[in-house]
N, C-alpha and C positions, 0 to 999 in steps of 0.2 A: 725243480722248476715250478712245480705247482705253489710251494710258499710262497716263492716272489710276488707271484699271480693275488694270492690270498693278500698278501702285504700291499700292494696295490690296490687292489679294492679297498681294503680297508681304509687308506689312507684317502682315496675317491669318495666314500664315504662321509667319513669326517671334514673331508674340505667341504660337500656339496652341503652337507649339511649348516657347516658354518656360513654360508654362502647364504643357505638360507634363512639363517639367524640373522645375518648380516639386512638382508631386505628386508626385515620387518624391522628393524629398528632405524632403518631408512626414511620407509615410509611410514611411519611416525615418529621422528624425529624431533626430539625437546631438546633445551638445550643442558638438561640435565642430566642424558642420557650419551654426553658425548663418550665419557669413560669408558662405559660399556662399547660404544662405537670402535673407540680407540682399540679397546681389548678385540673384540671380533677382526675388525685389521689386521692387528697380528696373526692371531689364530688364520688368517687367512694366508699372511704372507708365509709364519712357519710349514700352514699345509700346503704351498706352492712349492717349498724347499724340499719337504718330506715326497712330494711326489717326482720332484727332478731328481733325487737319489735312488727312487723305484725306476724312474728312467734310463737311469746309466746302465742298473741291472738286467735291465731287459732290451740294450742296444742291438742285440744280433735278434730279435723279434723282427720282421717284415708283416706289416699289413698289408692287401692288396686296395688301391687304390676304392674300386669299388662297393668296396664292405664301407667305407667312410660315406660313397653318394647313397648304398642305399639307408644308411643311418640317417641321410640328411632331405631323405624322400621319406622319411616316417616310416620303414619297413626294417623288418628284423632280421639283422646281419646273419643270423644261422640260414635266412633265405638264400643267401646267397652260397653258404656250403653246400646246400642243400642243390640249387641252380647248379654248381661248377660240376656235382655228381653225378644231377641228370645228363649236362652234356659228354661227361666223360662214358659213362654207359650209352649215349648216343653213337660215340666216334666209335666206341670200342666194336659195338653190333657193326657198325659200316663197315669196319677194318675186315674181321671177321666173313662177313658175308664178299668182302673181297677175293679173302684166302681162301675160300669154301668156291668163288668161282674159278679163280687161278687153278684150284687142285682140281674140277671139275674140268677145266681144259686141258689142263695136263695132260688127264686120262683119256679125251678125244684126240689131241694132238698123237699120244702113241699109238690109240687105237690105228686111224685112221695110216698115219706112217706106216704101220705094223699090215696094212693093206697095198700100201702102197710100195711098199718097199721092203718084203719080208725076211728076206735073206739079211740084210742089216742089221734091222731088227733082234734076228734071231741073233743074231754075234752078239750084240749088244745085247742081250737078254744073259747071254752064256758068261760074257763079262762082268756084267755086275753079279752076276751069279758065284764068280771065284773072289770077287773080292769082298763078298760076305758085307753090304750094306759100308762100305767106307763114303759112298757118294759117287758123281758122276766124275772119271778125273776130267781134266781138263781138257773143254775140243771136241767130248764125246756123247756130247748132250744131244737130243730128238734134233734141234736146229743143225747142229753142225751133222747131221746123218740128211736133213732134210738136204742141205747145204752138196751134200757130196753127191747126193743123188741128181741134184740138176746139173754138175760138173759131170755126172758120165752118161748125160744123154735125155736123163728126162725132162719133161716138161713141167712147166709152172701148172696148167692146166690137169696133169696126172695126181695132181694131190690134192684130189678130192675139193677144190672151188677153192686152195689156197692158190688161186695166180696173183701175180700181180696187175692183173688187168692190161696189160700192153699185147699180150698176143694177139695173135687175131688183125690187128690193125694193121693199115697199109698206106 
């Protein structure tokens, strides 16, 4: 893949260059020097061809839209590698500090349960205990234990400030 790359440049090269040739003989223009003009044309139009055959080779290449605007604000396209990685190490800390508090409530939500509702609990303790870390099966997760405990009498209030706020009211 990197030859392509090479072969392109080179050929970016050569045209920019003839390009350049191409202006000076522009602007000073004789009429003696049309030949030369003539010749540069060419040389211009072959490196237009030369580089639409590097193009075909490099079809399945995607540029992102914005590596083009910041080329076209005067700033260095690696900035923008450079940007997409700060943001992505952004999101990644946020994700992260998500999961660190999800696991964090976890371990209150069972704490807490495990107060309220020991005897459950403790099944479920003995449970995952025999199945040796397969996971929780299904149904038998903290919620669905919180879940059974207020179907045999408890209160929303008994779990430690998880009500849903309707008690009490009249």
């Amino acid at each position: 893949m990197a030859e392509k790359f090479d072969n392109l440049e080179e050929h970016l090269e050569k045209f920019i260059e003839n390009i350049r040739q191409l202006g000076i003989i522009v602007s000073d223009f004789q009429p003696s020097s049309q030949a030369g003009l003539n010749q540069k044309l060419n040389f211009v139009i072959s490196g237009l061809q030369d580089i639409e055959k590097c193009r075909q080779q490099l079809h399945e290449i995607n540029v992102p839209l914005e590596v083009f605007e910041y080329i076209d604000q005067g700033r260095n396209p690696q900035l923008y590698t450079k940007e997409c990685l700060e943001r992505a190490l952004a999101r990644n800390e946020q994700v992260k500090g998500k999961i660190d508090t999800m696991t964090k409530f976890k371990s209150l939500l069972i704490s807490e349960l495990s107060k309220v509702f020991p005897e459950d609990m403790s099944k479920k303790e003995r449970g995952l205990e025999k199945e040796k870390g397969l996971g929780h099966p299904a149904g038998r997760g903290p919620t669905r234990l919180l879940l059974l405990g207020l179907n045999h009498g408890a209160r929303p209030s008994d779990c430690g400030g998880l009500s849903s706020g309707t008690e009490g009211r009249k």
